[in-house]
C-alpha positions as semicolon CSV with decimal commas, in nm:
position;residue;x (nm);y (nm);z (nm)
1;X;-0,133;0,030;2,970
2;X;0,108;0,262;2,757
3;X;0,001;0,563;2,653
4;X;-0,002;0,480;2,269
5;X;-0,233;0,195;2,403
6;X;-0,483;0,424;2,526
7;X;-0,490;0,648;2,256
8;X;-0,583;0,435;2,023
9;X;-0,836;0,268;2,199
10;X;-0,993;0,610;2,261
11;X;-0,953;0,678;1,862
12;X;-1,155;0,389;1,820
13;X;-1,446;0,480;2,071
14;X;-1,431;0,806;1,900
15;X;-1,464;0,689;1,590
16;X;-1,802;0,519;1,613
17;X;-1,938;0,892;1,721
18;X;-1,747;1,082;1,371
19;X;-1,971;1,178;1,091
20;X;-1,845;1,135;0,768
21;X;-1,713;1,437;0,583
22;X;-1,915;1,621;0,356
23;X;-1,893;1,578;-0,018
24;X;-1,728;1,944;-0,005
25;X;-1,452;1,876;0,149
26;X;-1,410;1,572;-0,011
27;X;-1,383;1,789;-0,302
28;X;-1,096;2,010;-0,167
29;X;-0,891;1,719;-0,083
30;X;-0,892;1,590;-0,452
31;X;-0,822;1,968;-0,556
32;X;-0,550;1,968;-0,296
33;X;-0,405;1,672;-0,441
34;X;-0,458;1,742;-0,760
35;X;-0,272;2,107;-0,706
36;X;0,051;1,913;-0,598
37;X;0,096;1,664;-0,875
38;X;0,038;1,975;-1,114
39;X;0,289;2,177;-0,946
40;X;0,616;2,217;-1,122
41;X;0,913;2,007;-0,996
42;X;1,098;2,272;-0,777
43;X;0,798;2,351;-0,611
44;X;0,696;1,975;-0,531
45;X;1,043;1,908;-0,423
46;X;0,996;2,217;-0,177
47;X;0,668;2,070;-0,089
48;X;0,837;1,764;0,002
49;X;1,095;1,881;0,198
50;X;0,886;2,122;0,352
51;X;0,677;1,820;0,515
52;X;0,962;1,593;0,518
53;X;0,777;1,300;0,266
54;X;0,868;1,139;0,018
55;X;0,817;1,186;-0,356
56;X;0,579;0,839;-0,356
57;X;0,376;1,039;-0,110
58;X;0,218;1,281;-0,405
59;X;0,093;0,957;-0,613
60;X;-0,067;0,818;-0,273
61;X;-0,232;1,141;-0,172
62;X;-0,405;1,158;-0,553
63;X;-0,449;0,808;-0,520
64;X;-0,675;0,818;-0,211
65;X;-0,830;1,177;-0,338
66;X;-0,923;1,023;-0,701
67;X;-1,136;0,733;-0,507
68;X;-1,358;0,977;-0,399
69;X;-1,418;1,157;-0,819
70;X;-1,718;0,926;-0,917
71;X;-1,908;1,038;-0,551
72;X;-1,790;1,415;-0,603
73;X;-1,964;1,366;-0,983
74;X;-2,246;1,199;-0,879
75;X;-2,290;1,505;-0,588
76;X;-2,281;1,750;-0,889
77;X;-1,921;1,927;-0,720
78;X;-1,629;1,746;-1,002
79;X;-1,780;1,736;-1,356
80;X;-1,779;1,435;-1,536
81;X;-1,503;1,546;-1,756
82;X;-1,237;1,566;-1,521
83;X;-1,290;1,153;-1,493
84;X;-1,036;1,021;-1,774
85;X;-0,800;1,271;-1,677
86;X;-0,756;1,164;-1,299
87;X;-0,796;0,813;-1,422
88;X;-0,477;0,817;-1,662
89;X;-0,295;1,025;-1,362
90;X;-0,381;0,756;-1,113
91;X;-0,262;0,533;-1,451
92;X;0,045;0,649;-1,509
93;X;0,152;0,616;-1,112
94;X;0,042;0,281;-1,123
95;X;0,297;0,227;-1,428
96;X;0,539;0,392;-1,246
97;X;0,503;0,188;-0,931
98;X;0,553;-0,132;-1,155
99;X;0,823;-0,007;-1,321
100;X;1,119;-0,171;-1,102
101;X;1,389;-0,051;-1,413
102;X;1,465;0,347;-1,273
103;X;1,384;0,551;-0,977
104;X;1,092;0,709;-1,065
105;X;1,059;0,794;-0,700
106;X;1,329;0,987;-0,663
107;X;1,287;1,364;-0,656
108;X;1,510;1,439;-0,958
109;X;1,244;1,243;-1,147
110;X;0,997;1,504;-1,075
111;X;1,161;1,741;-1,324
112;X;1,283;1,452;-1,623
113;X;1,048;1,183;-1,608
114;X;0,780;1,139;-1,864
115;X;0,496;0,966;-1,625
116;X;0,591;1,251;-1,394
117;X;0,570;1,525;-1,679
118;X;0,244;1,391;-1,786
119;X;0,081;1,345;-1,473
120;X;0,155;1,704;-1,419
121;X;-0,017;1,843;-1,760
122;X;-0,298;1,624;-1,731
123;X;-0,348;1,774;-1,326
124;X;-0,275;2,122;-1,439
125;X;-0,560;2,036;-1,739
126;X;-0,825;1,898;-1,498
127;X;-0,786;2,194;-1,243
128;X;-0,804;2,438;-1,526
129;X;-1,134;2,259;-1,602
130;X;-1,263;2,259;-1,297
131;X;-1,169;2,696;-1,260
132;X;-0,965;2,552;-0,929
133;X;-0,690;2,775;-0,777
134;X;-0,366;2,599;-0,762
135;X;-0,156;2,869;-0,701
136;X;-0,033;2,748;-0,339
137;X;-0,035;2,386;-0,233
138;X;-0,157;2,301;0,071
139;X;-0,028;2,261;0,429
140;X;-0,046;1,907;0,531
141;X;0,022;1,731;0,865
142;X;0,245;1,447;0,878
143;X;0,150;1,211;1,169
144;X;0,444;0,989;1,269
């Protein structure tokens, strides 16, 4: 058996023993993902690079973060106003993902693009909301 083999097997015993996070840090990945799409464009470029992702990568880590908003509401840790803003993020990245006309992806978009420039005031508007710190972005590990 090769060695990937066995790892994942063991992930998968393993897995039936994990708890499921609490609701908290549920919370911090949303306001971790929510930080970088507000960022300005230098600084998510350097984020980028700095992990060695892609610019796509932002709209999928909000993506999966903004699943969790209606359980971090209903937990009484994301109020109920922050809803319509992370829906019209998640929205616009949808849009943007079906728009096949420009790169929208690409990280000189960051700075020009309008889904990209609204998805950032509408982030840096829900954090300010919820009195969340986004002065650093977070550390993230990339497993390849």
């Amino acid at each position: 058996m090769t060695t990937w083999r066995r790892i994942v097997r063991q992930i998968r015993c393993d897995d039936l023993d994990v708890e499921t996070p609490e609701p908290s840090w549920h919370h911090r990945l949303l306001m971790e993902a929510l930080a970088v799409v507000a960022a300005p464009a230098r600084a998510q470029a350097a984020w980028l690079e700095r992990h060695g992702v892609v610019t796509d990568e932002i709209a999928l880590d909000f993506e999966h973060a903004c699943r969790l908003a209606e359980g971090l509401v209903e937990a009484g840790l994301l109020s109920s106003d922050a809803l319509p803003d992370l829906r019209a993020i998640d929205s616009i990245f949808e849009q943007m993902t079906i728009d096949k006309s420009s790169n929208r992806w690409a990280i000189a978009a960051l700075a020009g693009d309008a889904g990209w420039i609204r998805a950032r005031e509408l982030a840096q508007q829900a954090l300010a909301r919820e009195g969340a710190d986004d002065s650093a972005l977070p550390d993230i590990r990339v497993v390849r």
